[in-house]
N, C-alpha and C positions, 0 to 999 in steps of 0.2 A: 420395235423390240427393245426388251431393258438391256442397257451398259451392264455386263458380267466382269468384274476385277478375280483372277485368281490371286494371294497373294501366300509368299512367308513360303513357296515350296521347292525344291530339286526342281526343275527342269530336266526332262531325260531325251533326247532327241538321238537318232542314228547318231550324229556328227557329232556333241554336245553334250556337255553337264552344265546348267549354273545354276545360284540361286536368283530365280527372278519372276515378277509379276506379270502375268499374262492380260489383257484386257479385251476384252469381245465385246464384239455389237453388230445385233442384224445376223447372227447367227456366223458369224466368224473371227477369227483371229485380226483383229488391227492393231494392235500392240505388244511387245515386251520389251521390259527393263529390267536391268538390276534393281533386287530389293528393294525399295523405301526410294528410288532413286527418282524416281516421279510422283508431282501430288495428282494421280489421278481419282475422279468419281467416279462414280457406280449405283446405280439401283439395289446393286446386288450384289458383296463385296462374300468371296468363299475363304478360308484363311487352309493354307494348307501346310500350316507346318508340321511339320517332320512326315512330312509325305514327297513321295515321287510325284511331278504333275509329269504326266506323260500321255501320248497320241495315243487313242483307241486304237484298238487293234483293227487290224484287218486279216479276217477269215478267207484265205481263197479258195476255198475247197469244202462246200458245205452241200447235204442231201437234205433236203426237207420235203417231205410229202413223196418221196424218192418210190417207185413201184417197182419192187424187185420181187421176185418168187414168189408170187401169189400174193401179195402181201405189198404193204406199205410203211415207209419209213415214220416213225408214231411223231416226231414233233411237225407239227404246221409250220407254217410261216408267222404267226400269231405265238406260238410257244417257245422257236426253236430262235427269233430273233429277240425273244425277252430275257432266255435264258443266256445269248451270247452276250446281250449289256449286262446281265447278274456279272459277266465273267470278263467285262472289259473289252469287250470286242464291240465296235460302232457301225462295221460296214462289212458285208458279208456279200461273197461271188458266190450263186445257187449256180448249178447244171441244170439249164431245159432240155428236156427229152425229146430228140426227134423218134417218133418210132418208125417204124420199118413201113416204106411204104404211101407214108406222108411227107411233107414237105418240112423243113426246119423252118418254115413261117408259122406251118398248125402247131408244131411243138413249142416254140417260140412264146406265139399268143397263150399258150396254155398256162405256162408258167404263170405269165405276167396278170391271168388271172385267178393264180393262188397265192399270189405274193400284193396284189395291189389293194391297199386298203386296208392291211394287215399286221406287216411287220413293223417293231419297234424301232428299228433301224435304219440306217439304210443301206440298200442292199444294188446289187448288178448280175450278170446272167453269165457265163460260160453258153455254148452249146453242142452239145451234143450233138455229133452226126454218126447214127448209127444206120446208112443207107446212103454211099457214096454213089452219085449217078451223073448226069451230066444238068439234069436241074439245080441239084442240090450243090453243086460245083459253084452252078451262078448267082445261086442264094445267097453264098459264103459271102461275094461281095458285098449286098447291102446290109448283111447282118454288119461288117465292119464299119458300114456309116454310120446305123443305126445307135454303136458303142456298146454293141457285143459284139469284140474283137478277139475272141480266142475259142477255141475248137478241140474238144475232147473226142478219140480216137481211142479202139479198144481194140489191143493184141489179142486180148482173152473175151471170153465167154460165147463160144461160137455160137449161132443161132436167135442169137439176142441183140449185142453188139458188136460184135467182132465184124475187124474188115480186113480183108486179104493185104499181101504186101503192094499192091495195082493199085488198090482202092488206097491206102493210105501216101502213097505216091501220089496220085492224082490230087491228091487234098492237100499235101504240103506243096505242091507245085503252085497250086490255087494259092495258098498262105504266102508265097511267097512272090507275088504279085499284087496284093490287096492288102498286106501288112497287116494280115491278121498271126495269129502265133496258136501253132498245133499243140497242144498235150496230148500225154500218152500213157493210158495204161498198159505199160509194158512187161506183161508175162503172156508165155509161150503157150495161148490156149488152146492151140490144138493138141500139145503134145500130152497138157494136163488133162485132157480128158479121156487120154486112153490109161493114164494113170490114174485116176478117180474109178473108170471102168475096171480096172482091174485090181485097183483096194479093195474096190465094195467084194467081187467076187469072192476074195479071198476074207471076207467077214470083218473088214475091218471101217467099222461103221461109226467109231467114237470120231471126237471133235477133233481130238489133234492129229489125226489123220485128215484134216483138211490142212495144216502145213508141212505136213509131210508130202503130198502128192504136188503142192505149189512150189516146186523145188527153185534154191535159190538159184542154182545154172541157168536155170528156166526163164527166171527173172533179168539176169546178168545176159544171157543169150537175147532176149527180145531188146534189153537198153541199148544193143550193141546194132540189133538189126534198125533201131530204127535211128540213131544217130546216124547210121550208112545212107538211109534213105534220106534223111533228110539234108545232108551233103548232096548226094545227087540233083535234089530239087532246091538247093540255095536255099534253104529256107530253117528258120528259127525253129528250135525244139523244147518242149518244158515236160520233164516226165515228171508224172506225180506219185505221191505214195512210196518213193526207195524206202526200201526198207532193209535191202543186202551188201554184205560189204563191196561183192563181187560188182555189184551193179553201179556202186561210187566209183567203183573204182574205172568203168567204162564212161560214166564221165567225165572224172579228173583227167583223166587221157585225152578227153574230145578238147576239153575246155584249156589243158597244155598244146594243142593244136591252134588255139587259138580261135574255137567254133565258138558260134553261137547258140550253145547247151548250156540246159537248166537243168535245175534238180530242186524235188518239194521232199522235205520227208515231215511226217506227223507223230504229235507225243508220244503217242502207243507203240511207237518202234524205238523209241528213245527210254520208254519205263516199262515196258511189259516184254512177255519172250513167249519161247513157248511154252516153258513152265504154268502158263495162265493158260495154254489152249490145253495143257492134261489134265488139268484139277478134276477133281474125281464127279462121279453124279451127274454129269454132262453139266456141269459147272461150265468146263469149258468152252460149251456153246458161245457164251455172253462175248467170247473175244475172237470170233472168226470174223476177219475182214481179210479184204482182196488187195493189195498184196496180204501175206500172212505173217501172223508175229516171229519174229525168228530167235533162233537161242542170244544169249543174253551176248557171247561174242559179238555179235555183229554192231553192237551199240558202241562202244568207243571208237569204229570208222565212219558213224554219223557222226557222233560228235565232233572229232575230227573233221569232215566234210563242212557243217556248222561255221567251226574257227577258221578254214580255208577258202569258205567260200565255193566252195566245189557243192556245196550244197546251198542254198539261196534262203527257200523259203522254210517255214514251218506254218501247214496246215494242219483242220482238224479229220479232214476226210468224213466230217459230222454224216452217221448216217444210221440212228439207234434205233430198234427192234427190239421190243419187251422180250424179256427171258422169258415170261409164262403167255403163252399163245404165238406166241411166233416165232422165237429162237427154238423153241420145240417144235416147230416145224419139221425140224432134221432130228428125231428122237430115231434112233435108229438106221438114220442116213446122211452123212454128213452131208452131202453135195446138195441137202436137201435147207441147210440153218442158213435163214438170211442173212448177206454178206453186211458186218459194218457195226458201227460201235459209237456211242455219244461221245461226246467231247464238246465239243462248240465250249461250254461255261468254264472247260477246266484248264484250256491254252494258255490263257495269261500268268496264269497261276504257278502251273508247273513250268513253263518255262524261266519265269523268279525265281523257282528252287534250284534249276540248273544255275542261275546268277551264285545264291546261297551254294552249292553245293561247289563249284568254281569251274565249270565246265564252258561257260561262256559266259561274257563281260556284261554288263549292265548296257550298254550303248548296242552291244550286238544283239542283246534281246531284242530290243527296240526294232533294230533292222530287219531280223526274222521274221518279226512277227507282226509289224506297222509300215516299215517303212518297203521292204525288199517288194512287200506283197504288192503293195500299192503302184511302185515302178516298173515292176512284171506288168502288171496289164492295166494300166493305162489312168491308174487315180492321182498321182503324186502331181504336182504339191494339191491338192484338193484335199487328200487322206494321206494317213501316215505320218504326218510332221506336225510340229506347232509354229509354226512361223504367219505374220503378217501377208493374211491373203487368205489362211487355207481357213475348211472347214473348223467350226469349234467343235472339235469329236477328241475331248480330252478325259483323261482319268485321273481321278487321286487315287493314287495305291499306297497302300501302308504299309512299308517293309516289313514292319516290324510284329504286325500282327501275324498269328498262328492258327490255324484249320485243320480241322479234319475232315477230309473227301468224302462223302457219302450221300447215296441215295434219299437219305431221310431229309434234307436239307438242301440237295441239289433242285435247279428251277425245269430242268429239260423234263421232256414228255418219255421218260422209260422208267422201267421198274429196276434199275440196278444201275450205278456207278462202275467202271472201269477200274477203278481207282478205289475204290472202298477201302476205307481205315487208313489211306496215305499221308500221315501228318508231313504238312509245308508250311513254311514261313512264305508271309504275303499276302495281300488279300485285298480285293479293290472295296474304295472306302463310298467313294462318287464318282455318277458318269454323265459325261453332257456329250448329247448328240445336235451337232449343228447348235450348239448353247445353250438348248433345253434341258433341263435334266431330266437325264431316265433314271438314274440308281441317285438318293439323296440321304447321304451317312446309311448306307446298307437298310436304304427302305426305297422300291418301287416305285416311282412318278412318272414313268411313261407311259407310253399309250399307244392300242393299234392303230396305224394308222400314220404314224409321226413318220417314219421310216418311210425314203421318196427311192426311187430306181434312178440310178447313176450313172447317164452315159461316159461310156469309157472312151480314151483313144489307146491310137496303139501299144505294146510293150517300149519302155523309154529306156530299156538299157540294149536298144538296136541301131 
């Protein structure tokens, strides 16, 4: 493989600012210096002045091909990892679906043959167990050799994935013998379903009456029940999706205890409210996700949470549904609008504007969003950093370029933007995965295909 010299750019690293020259070969990082400070060669010398060089991102929380409500999540693995390089992101953790009934091997393999041979990136698996048993208990184990080391767990949606307070006990007890690491969606779903049952009766059938009935107590009650349980069972916790203040704040409390509690929250809790779930004309179909958007209050005790660390990571919870055919699904029922909203392209991006806006540092973007993800479950140094050894999964970003968010111009597979008309500053200029380039000055060079599956080991901040 050809010698890759970056040269002339920022460095942005978690730990780190300098100006200095990167050098790859064989599809990794073997060098940096300060600028000019070495007469190195290269095949292929990239000049990146007045740009950021910084570590692709890493997505840990993405739905592709996702089967929810009749219906299926519209980007592939083929779209949804082309659109994450559009958008700076190099390494992306899918959910395999165990379904009810089968074994987390059948779910497992399933995945692995919608994603292999396909993505532009490279990608790793979360899994899903939504069918706690005493098989699936002993599966847990070799899934963690295998390097799917982590385990999604559903408070809510009973009858689909939801598992009782027994079954999620048994599974963190398991996690915490086999040093795999439990996630948790943590809303109170049985309680929401006698409140959806009795919205609908009473006629209220519009979109924002799907965050009305996902009460944040609801939310903040289940983050509380299961940090309890997972004390019990000794074992590591990572909720995904907070999107309440109330529910930072149950784990600012765990993590002042000195527990092994995490916290994900994603951009659309961070720029959207529910202001965006009542827009008129069932508009606000396009922004129902699980947890639910909350009034705009609750965004300065993420950000807060962000600065403190009581909050880790930022995912995109990627999981888009075209507004015509399938977010109308729920035309006249909400409990009926597929759960979930794209982002994958647009994380790196608006997380810079929180930089530009002054809500978090330049170094802690990094963290959030490359580095924290990658030592949550099990990539670092591999992903997330630029240092000698790791993956070459780097970007140029341009601070100083300016965008406007839109549909018409975004890469992912759905008919409408989250974000539509939201002028930012910043904008990725190039992106090398493993030293090839995918995005080259804002033109497409990858390919399906390029993108390999990443065995993981365990969470490294245990």
């Amino acid at each position: 493989m050809a010698r890759t010299l970056i040269t002339g750019g920022l460095v942005i690293t978690a730990a780190e600012e300098l100006h200095a020259d990167v050098l790859i070969e064989d599809g990794r990082v073997v060098a940096m210096a300060t600028t000019g400070s070495q007469d190195w060669t290269a095949d292929r010398v990239i000049d990146a002045s007045r740009k950021y060089v910084i570590p692709g991102g890493v997505d840990a929380h993405t739905h592709m091909e996702l089967p929810f409500g009749g219906t299926f999540a519209s980007d592939t693995f083929e779209t949804g990892t082309r659109a994450a390089a559009w958008g700076g992101t190099t390494t992306i953790i899918d959910f395999a679906v165990q379904s009810r009934g089968q074994s987390l091997r059948a779910g497992l393999d399933a995945w692995y043959g919608k994603a292999d041979g396909r993505c532009a990136i490279d990608y790793a698996f979360h899994m899903i167990v939504s069918d706690v048993n005493e098989r699936t208990l002993k599966e847990m184990d070799g899934l963690v050799e295998e390097g799917v080391s982590s385990f999604k767990l559903f408070m809510a949606y009973p009858g689909v994935f939801y598992s009782d307070d027994g079954q999620i006990l048994r599974a963190m007890q398991r996690a915490s013998g086999n040093g795999g690491l439990i996630m948790m969606h943590a809303e109170n779903g049985i309680a929401i379903d006698v409140l959806i049952e009795q919205a609908l009766a009473r006629g209220e059938t519009d979109p924002r009456h799907h965050g009305e009935v996902r009460k944040v107590l609801l939310e903040a009650e289940a983050t509380h029940r299961a940090i309890q349980l997972a004390r019990v069972a000794g074992a590591p916790l990572y909720v995904v999706h907070v999107s309440a203040q109330e529910a930072v704040a149950e784990l600012a409390a765990a993590r002042d205890k000195g527990l092994p509690v995490f916290g994900e929250t994603c951009p659309q809790y961070l720029f959207l409210s529910t202001d965006n779930l009542a827009e008129p004309d069932f508009e606000g179909a396009k922004y129902v996700c699980s947890t639910p958007l909350r009034p705009k209050e609750h965004q300065a005790a993420l950000w807060r949470g962000l600065r403190t660390d009581d909050l880790q990571v930022v995912s995109t919870d990627h999981c888009p549904f075209c507004f015509r055919g399938q977010k109308e699904m729920g035309r006249g029922d909400f409990s009926k609008i597929p759960n979930g909203l794209p982002g994958v392209e647009n994380r790196m991006d608006l997380l810079h504007q929180a930089v530009v806006d002054g809500h978090i540092s330049r170094r802690r973007w990094i963290e959030i969003a490359c580095t924290a993800p990658a030592r949550m479950f099990g990539l670092h140094p591999q992903k997330g950093t630029i240092a000698p050894g790791s993956d070459a999964d780097i970007v140029l970003y341009d601070p100083h370029a300016e965008q406007v968010i839109s549909a018409e111009t975004h890469h992912m597979n759905v008919d409408y933007s989250a974000y539509e008309g939201k002028r930012i500053t910043g904008r990725v200029d190039t992106v090398l995965s493993r030293g090839e380039l995918v995005i080259d000055r804002r033109e497409y060079t990858g390919s399906a295909g390029h993108g390999a599956f990443v065995h993981r080991s365990t969470c490294q901040y245990l």
